[in-house]
mmCIF file of the N, C-alpha and C atoms, coordinates in Angstrom:
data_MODEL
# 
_entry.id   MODEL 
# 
loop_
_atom_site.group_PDB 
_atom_site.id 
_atom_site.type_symbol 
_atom_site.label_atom_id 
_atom_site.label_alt_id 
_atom_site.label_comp_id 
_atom_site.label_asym_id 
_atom_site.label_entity_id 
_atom_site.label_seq_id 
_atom_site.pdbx_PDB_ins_code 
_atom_site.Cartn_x 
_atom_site.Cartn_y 
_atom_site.Cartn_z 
_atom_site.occupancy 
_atom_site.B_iso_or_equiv 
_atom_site.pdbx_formal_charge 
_atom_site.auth_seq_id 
_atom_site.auth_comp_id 
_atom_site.auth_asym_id 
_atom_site.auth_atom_id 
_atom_site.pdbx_PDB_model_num 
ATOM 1   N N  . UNK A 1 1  ? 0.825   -1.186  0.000   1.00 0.00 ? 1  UNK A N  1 
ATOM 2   C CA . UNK A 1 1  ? 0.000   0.000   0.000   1.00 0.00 ? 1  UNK A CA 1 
ATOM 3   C C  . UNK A 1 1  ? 0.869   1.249   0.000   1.00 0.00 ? 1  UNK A C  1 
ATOM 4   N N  . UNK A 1 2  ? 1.702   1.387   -0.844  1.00 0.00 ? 2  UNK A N  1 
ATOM 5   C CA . UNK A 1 2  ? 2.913   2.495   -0.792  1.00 0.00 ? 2  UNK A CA 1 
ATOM 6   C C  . UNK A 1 2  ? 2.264   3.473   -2.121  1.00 0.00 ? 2  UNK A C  1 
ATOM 7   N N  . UNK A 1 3  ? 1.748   2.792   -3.417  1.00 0.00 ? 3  UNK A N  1 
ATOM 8   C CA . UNK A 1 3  ? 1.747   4.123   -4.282  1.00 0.00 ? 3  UNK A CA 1 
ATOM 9   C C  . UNK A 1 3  ? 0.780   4.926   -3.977  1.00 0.00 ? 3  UNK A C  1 
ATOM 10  N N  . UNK A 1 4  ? -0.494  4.749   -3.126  1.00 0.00 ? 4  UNK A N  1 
ATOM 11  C CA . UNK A 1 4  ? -1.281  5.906   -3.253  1.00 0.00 ? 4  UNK A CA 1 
ATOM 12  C C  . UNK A 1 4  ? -0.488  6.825   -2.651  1.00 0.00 ? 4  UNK A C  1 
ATOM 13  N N  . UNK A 1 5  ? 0.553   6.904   -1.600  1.00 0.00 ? 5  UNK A N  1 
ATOM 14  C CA . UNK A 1 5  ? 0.702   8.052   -0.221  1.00 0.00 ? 5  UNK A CA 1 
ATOM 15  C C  . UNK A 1 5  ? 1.942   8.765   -1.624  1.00 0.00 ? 5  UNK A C  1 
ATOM 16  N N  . UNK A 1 6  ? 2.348   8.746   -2.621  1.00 0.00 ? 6  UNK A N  1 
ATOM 17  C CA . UNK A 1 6  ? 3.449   8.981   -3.386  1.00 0.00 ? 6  UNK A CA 1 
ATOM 18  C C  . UNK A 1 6  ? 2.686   9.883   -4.701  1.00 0.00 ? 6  UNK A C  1 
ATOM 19  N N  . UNK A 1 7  ? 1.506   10.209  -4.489  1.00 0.00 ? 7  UNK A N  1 
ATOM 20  C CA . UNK A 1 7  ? 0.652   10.767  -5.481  1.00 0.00 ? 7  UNK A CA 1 
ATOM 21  C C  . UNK A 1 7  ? 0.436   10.278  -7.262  1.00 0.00 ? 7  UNK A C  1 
ATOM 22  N N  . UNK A 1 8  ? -0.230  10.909  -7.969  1.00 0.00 ? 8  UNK A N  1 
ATOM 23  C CA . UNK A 1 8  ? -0.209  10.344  -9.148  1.00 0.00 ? 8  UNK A CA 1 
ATOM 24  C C  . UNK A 1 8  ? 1.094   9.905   -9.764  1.00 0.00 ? 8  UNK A C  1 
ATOM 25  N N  . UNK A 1 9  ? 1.732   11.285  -9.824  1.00 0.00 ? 9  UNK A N  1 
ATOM 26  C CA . UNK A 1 9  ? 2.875   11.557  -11.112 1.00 0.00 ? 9  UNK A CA 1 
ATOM 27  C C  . UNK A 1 9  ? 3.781   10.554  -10.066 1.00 0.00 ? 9  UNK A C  1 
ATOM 28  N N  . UNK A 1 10 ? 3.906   10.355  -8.871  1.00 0.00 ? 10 UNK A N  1 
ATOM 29  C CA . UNK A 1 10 ? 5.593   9.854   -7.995  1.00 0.00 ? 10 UNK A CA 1 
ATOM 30  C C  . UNK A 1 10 ? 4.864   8.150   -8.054  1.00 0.00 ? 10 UNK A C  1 
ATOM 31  N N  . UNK A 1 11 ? 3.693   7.526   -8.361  1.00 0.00 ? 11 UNK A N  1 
ATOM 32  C CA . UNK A 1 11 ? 3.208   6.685   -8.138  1.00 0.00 ? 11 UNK A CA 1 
ATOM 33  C C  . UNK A 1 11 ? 4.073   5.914   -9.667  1.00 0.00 ? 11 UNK A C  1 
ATOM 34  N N  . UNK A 1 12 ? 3.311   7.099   -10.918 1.00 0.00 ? 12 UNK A N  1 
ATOM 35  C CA . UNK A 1 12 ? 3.963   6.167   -12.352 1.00 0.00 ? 12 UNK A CA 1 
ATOM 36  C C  . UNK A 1 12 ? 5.454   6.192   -12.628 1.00 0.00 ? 12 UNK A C  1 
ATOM 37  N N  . UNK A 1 13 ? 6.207   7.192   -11.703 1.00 0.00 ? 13 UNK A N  1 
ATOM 38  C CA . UNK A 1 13 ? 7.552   6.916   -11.517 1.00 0.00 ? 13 UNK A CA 1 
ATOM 39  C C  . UNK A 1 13 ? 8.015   6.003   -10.655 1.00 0.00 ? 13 UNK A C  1 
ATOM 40  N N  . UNK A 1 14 ? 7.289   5.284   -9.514  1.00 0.00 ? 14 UNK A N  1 
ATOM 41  C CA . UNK A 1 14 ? 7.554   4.322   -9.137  1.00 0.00 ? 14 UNK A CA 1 
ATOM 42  C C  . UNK A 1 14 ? 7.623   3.057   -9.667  1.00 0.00 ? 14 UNK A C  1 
ATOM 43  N N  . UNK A 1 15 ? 6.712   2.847   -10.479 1.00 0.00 ? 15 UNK A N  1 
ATOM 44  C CA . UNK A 1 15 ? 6.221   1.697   -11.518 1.00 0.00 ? 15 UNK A CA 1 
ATOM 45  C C  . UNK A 1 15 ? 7.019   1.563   -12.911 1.00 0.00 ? 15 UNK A C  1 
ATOM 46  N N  . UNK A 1 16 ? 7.877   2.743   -12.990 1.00 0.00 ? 16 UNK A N  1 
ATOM 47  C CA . UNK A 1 16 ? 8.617   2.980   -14.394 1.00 0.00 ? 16 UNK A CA 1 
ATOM 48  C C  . UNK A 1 16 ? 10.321  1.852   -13.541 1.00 0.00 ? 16 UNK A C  1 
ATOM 49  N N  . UNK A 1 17 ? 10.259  2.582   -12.151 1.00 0.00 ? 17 UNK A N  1 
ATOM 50  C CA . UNK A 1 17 ? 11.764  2.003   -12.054 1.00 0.00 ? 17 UNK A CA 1 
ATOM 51  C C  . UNK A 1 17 ? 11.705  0.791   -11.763 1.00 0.00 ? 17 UNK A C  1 
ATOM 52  N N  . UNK A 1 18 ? 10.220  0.262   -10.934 1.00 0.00 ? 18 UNK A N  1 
ATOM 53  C CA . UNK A 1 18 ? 10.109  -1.319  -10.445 1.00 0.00 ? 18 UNK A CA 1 
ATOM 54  C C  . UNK A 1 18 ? 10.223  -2.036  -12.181 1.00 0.00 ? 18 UNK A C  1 
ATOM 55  N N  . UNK A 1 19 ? 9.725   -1.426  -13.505 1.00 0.00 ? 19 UNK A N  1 
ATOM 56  C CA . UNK A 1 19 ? 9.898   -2.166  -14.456 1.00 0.00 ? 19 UNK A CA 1 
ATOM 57  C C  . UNK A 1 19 ? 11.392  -2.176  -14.903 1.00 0.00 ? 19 UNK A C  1 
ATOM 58  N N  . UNK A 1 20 ? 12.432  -1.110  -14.368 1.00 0.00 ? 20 UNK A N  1 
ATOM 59  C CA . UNK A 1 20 ? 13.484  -0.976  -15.082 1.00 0.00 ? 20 UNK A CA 1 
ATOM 60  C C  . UNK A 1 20 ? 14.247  -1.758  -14.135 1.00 0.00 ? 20 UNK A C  1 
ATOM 61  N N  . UNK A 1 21 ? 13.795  -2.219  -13.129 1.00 0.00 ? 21 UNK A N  1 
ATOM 62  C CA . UNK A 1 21 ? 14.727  -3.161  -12.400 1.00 0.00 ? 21 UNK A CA 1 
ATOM 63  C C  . UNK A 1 21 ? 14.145  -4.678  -11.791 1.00 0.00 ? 21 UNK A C  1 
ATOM 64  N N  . UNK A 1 22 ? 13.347  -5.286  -12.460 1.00 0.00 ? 22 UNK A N  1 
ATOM 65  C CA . UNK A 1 22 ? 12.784  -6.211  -12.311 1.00 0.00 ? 22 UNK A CA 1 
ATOM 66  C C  . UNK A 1 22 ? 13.594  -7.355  -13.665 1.00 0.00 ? 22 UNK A C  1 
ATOM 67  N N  . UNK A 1 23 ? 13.895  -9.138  -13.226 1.00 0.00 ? 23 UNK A N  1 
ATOM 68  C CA . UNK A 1 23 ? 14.182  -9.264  -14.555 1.00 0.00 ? 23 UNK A CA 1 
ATOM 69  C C  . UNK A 1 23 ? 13.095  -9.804  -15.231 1.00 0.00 ? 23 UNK A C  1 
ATOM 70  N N  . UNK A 1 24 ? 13.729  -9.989  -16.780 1.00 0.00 ? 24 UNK A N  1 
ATOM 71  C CA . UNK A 1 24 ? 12.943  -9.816  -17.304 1.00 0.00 ? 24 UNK A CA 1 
ATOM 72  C C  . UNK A 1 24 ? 11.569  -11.001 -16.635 1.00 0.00 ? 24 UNK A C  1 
ATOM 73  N N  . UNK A 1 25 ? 12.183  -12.111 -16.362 1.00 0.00 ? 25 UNK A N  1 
ATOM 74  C CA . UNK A 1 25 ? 11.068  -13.410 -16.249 1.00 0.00 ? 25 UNK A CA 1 
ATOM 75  C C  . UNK A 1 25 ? 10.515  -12.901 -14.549 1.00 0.00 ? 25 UNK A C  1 
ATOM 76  N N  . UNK A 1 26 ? 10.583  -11.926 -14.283 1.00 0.00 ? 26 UNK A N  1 
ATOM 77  C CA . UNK A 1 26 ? 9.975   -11.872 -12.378 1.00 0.00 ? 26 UNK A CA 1 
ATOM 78  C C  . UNK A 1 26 ? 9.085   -10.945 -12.785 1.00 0.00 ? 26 UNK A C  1 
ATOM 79  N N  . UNK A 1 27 ? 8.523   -10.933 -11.408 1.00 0.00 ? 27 UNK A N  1 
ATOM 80  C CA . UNK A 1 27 ? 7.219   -10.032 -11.176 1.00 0.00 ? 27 UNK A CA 1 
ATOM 81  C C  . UNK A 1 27 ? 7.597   -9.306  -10.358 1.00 0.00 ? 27 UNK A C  1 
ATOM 82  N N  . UNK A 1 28 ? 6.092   -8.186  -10.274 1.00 0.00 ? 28 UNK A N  1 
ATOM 83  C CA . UNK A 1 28 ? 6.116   -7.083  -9.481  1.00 0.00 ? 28 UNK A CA 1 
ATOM 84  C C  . UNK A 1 28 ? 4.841   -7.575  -8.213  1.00 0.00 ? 28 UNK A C  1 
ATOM 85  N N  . UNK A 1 29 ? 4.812   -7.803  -6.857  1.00 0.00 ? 29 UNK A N  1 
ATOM 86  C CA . UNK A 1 29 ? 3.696   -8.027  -6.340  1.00 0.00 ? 29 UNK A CA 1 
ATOM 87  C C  . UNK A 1 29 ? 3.256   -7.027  -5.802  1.00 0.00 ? 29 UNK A C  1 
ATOM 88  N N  . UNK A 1 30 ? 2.003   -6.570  -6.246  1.00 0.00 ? 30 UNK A N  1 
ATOM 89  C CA . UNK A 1 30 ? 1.351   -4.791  -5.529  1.00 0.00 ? 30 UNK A CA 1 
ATOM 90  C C  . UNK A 1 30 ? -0.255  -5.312  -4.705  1.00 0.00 ? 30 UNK A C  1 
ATOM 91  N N  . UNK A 1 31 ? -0.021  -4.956  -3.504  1.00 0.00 ? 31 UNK A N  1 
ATOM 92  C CA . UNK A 1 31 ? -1.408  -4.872  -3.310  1.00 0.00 ? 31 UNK A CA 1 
ATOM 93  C C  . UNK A 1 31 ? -1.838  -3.402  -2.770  1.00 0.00 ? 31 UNK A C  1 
ATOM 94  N N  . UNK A 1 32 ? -2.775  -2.888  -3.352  1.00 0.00 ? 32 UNK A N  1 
ATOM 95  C CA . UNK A 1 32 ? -2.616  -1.299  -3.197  1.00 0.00 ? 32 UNK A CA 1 
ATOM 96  C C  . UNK A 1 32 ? -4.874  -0.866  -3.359  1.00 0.00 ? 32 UNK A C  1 
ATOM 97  N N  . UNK A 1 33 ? -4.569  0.231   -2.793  1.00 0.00 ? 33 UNK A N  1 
ATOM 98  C CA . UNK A 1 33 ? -5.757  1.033   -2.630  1.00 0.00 ? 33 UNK A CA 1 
ATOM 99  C C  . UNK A 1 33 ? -5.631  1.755   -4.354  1.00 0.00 ? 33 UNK A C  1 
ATOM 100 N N  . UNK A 1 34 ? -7.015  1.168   -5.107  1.00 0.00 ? 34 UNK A N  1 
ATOM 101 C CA . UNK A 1 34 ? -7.143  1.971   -6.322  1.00 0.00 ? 34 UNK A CA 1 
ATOM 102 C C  . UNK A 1 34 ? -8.366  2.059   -6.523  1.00 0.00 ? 34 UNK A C  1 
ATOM 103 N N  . UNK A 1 35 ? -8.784  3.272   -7.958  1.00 0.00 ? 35 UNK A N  1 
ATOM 104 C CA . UNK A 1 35 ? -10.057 3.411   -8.271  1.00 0.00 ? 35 UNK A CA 1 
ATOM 105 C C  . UNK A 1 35 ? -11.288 2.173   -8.233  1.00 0.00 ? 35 UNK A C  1 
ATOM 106 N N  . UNK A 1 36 ? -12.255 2.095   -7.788  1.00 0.00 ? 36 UNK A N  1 
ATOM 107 C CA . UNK A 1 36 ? -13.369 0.942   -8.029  1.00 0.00 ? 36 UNK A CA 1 
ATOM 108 C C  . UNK A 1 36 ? -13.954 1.183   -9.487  1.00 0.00 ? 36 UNK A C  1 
ATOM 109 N N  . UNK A 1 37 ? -13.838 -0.061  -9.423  1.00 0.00 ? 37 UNK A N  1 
ATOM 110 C CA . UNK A 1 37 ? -14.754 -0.080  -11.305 1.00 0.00 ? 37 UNK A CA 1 
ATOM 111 C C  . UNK A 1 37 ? -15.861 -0.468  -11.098 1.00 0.00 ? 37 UNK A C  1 
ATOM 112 N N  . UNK A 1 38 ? -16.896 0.092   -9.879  1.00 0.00 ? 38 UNK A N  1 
ATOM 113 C CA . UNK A 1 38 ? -18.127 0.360   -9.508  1.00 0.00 ? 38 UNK A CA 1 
ATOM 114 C C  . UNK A 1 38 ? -18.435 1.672   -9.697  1.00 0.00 ? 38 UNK A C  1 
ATOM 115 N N  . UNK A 1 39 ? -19.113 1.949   -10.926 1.00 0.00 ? 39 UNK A N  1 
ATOM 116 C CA . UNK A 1 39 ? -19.344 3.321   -10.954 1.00 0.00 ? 39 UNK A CA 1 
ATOM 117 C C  . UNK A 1 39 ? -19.364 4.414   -9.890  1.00 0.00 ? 39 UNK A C  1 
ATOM 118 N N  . UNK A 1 40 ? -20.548 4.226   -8.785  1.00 0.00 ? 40 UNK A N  1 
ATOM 119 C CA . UNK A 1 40 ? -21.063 4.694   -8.049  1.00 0.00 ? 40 UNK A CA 1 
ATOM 120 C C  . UNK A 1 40 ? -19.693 5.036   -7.099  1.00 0.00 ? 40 UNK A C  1 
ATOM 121 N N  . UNK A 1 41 ? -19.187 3.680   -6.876  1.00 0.00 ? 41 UNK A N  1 
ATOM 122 C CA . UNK A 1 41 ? -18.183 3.946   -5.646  1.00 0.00 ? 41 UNK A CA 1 
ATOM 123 C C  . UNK A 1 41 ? -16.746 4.853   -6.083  1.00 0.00 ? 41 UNK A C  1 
ATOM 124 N N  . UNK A 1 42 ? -17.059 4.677   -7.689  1.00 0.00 ? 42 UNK A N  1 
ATOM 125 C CA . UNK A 1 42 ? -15.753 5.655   -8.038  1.00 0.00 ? 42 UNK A CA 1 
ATOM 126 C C  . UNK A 1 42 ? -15.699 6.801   -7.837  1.00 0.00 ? 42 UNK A C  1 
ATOM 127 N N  . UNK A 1 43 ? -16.850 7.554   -8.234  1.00 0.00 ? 43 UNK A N  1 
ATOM 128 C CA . UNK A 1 43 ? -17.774 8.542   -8.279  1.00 0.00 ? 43 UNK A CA 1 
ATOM 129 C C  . UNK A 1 43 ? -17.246 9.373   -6.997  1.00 0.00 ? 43 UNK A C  1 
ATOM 130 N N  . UNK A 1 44 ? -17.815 8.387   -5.637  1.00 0.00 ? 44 UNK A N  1 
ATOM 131 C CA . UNK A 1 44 ? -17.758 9.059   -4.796  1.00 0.00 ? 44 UNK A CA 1 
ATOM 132 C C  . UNK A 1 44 ? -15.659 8.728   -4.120  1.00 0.00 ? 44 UNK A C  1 
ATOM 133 N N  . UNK A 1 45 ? -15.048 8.139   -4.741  1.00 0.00 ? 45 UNK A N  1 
ATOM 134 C CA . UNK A 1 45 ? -13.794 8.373   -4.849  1.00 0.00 ? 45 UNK A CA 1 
ATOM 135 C C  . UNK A 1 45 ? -13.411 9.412   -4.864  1.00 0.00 ? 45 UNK A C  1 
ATOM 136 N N  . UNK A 1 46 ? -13.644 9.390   -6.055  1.00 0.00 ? 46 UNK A N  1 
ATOM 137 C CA . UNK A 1 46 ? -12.837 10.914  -6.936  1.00 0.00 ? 46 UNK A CA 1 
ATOM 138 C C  . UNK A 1 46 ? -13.805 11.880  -5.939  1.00 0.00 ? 46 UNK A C  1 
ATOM 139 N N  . UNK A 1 47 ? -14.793 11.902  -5.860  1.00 0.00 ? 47 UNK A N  1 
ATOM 140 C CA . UNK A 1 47 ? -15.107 13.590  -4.907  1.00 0.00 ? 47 UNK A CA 1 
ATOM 141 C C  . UNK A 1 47 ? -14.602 13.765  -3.352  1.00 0.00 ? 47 UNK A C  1 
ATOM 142 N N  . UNK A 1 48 ? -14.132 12.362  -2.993  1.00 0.00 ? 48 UNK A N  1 
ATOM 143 C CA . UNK A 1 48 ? -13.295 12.323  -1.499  1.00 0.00 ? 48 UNK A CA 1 
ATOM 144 C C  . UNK A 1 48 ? -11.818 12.080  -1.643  1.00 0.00 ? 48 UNK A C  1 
ATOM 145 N N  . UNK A 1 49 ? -11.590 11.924  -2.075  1.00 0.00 ? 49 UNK A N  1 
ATOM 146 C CA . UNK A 1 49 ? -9.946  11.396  -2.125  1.00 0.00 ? 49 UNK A CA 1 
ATOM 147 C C  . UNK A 1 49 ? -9.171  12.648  -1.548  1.00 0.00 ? 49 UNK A C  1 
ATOM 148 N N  . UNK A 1 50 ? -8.972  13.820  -2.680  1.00 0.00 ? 50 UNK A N  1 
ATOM 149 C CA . UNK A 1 50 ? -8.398  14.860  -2.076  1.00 0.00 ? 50 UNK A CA 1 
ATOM 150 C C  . UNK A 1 50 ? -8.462  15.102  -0.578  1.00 0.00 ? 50 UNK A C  1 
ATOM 151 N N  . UNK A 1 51 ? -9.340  14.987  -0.286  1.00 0.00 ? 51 UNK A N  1 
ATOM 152 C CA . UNK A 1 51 ? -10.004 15.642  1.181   1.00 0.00 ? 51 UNK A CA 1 
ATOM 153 C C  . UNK A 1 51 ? -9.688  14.560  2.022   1.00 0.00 ? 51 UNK A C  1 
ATOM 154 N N  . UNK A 1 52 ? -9.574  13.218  1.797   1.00 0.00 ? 52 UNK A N  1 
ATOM 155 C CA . UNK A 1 52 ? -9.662  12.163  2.575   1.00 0.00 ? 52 UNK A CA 1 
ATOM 156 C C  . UNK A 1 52 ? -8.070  12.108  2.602   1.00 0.00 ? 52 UNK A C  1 
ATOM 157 N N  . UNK A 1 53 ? -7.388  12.902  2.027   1.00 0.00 ? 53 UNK A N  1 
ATOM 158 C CA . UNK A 1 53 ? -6.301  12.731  1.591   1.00 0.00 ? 53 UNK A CA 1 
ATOM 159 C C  . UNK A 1 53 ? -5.285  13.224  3.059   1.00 0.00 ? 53 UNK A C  1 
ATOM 160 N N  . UNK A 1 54 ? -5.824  14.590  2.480   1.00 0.00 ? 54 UNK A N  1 
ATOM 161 C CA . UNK A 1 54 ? -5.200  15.904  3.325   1.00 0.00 ? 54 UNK A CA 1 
ATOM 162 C C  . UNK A 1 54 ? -5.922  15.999  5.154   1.00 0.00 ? 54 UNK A C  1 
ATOM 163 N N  . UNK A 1 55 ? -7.061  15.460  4.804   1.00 0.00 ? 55 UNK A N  1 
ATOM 164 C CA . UNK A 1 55 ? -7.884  15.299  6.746   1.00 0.00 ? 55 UNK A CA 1 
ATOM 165 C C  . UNK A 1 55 ? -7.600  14.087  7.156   1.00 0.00 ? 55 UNK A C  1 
ATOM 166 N N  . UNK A 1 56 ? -6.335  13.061  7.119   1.00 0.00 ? 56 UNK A N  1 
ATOM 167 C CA . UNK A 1 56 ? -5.983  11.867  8.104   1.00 0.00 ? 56 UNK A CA 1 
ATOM 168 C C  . UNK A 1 56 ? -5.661  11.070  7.390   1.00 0.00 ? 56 UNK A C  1 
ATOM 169 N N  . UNK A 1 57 ? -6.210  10.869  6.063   1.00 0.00 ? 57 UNK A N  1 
ATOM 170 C CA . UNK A 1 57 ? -5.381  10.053  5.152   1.00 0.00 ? 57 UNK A CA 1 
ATOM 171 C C  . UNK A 1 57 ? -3.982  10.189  4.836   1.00 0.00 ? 57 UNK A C  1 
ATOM 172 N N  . UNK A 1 58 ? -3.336  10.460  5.637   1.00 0.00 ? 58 UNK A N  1 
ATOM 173 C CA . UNK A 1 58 ? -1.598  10.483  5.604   1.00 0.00 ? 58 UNK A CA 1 
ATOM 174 C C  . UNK A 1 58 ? -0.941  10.597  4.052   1.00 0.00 ? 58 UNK A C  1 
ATOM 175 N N  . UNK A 1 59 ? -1.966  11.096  3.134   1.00 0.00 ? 59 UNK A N  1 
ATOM 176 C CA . UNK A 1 59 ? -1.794  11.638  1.785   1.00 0.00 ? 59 UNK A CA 1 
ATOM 177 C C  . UNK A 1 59 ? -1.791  10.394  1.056   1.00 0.00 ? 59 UNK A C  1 
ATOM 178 N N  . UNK A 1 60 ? -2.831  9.399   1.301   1.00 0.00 ? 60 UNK A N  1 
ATOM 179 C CA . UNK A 1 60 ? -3.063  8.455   0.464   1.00 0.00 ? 60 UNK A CA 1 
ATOM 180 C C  . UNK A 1 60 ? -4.143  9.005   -0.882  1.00 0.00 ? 60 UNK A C  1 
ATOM 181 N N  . UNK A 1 61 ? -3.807  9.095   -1.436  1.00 0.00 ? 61 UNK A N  1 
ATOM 182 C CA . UNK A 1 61 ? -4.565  9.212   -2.802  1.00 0.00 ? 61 UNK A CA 1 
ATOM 183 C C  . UNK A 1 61 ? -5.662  7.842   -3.394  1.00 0.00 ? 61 UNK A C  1 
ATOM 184 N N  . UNK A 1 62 ? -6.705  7.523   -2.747  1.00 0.00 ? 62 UNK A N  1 
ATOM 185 C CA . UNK A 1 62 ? -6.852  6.364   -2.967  1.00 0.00 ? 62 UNK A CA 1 
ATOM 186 C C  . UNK A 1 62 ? -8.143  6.136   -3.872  1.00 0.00 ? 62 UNK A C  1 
ATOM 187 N N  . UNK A 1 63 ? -7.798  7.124   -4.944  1.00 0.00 ? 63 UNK A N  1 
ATOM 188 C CA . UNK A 1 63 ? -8.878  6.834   -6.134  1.00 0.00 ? 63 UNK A CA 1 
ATOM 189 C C  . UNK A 1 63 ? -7.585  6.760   -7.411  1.00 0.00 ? 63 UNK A C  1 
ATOM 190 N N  . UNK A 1 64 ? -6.466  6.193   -7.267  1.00 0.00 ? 64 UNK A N  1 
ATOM 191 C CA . UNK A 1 64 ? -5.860  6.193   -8.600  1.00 0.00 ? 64 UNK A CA 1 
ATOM 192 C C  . UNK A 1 64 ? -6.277  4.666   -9.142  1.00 0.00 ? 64 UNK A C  1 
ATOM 193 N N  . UNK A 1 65 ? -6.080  5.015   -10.154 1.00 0.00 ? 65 UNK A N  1 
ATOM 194 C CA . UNK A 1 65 ? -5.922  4.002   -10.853 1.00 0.00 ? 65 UNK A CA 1 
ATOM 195 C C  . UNK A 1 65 ? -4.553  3.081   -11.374 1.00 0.00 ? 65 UNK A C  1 
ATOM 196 N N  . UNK A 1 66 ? -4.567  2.307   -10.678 1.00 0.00 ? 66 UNK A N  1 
ATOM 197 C CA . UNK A 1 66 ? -3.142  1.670   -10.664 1.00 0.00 ? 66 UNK A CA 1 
ATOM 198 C C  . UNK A 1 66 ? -3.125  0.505   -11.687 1.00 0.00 ? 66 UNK A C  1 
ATOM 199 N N  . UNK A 1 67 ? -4.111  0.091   -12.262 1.00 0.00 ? 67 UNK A N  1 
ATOM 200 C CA . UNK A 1 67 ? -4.399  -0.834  -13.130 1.00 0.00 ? 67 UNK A CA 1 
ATOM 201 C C  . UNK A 1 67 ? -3.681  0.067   -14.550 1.00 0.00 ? 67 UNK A C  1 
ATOM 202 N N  . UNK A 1 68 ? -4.487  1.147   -14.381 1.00 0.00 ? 68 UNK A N  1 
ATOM 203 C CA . UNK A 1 68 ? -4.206  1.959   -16.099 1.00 0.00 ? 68 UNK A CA 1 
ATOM 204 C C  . UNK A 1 68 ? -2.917  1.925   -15.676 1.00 0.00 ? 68 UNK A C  1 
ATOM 205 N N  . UNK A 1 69 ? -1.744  2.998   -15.015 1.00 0.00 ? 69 UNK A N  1 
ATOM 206 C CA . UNK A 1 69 ? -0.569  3.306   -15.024 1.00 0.00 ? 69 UNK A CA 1 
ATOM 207 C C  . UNK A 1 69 ? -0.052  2.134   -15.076 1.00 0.00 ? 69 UNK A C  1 
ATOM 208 N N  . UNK A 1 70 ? 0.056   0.878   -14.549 1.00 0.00 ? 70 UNK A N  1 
ATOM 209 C CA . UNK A 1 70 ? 0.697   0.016   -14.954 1.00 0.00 ? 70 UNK A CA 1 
ATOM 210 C C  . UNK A 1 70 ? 0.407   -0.322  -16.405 1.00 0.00 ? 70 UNK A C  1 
ATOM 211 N N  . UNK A 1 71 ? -0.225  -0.124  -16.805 1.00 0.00 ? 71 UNK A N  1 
ATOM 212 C CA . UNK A 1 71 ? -0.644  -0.282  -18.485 1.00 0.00 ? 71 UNK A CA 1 
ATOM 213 C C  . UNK A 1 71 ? -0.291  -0.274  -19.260 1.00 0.00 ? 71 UNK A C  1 
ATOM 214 N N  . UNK A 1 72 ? -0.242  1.443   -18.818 1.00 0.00 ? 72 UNK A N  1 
ATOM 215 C CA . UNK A 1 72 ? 0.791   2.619   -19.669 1.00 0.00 ? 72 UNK A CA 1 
ATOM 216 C C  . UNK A 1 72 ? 1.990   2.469   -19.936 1.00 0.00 ? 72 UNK A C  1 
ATOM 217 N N  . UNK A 1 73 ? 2.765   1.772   -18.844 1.00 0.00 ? 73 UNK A N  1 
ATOM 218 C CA . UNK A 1 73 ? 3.931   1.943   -18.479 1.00 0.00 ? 73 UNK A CA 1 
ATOM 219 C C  . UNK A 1 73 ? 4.885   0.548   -19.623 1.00 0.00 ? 73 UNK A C  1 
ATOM 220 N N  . UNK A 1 74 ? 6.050   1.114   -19.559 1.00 0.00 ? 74 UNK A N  1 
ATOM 221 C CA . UNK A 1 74 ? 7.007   0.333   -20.590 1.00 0.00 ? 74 UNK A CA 1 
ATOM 222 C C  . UNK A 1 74 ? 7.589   -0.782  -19.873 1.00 0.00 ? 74 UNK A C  1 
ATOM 223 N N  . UNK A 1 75 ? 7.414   -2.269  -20.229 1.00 0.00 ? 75 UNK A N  1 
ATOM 224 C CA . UNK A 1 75 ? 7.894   -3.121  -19.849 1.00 0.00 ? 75 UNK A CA 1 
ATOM 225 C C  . UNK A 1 75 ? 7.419   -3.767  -18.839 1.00 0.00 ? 75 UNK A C  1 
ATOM 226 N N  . UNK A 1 76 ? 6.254   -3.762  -18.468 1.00 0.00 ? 76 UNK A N  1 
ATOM 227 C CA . UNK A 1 76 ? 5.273   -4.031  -16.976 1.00 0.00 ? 76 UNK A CA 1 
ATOM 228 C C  . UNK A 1 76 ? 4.177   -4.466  -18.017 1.00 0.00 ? 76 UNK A C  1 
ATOM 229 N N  . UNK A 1 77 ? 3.515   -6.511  -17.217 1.00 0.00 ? 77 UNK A N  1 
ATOM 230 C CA . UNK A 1 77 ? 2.179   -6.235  -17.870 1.00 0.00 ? 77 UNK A CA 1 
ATOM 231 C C  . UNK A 1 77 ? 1.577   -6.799  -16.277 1.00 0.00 ? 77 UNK A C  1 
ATOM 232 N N  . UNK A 1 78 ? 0.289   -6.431  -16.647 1.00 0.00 ? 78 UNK A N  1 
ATOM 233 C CA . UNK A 1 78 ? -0.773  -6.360  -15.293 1.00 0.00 ? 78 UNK A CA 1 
ATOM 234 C C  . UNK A 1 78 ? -1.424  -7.726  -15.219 1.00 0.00 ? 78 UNK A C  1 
ATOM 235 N N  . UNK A 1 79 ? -1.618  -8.065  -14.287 1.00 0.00 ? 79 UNK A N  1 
ATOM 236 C CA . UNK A 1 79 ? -2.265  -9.483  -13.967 1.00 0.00 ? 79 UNK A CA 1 
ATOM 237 C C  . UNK A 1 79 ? -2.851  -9.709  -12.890 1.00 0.00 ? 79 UNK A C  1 
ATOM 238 N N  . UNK A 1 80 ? -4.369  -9.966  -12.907 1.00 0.00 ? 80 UNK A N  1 
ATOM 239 C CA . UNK A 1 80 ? -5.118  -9.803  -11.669 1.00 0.00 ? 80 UNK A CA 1 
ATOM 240 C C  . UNK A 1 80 ? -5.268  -11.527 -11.343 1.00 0.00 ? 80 UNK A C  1 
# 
């Protein structure tokens, strides 16, 4: 549970170096707080996160989407 507290942009730089230093045949194991692909509950994500963020959430960001950025990212594939 480390990339939400590291924000968006420090989250896909985290995920850029775990791919640049992983070999090639290993994995990455993440278990992490991300967006719900329940509409409703995303919804109300994204309108708390900030706030849930900055009032006790120790700056967890916990509406990213960690599925996409790993996606995105070069040399990382995702596997649920």
């Amino acid at each position: 549970f480390s990339l939400c507290v590291m924000g968006n942009e420090g989250a896909k730089k985290c995920i850029e170096e775990m791919a640049g230093v992983v070999k090639p045949s290993g994995k990455i194991l993440l278990v992490e707080n991300t967006r719900s692909s329940n509409p409703l509950l995303g919804s109300y994500q994204d309108l708390t996160a900030s706030s849930a963020a900055d009032l006790g959430g120790k700056g967890c960001v916990y509406n990213q989407n960690v599925g996409e950025m790993i996606n995105k990212s070069k040399g990382i594939r995702l596997e649920k």
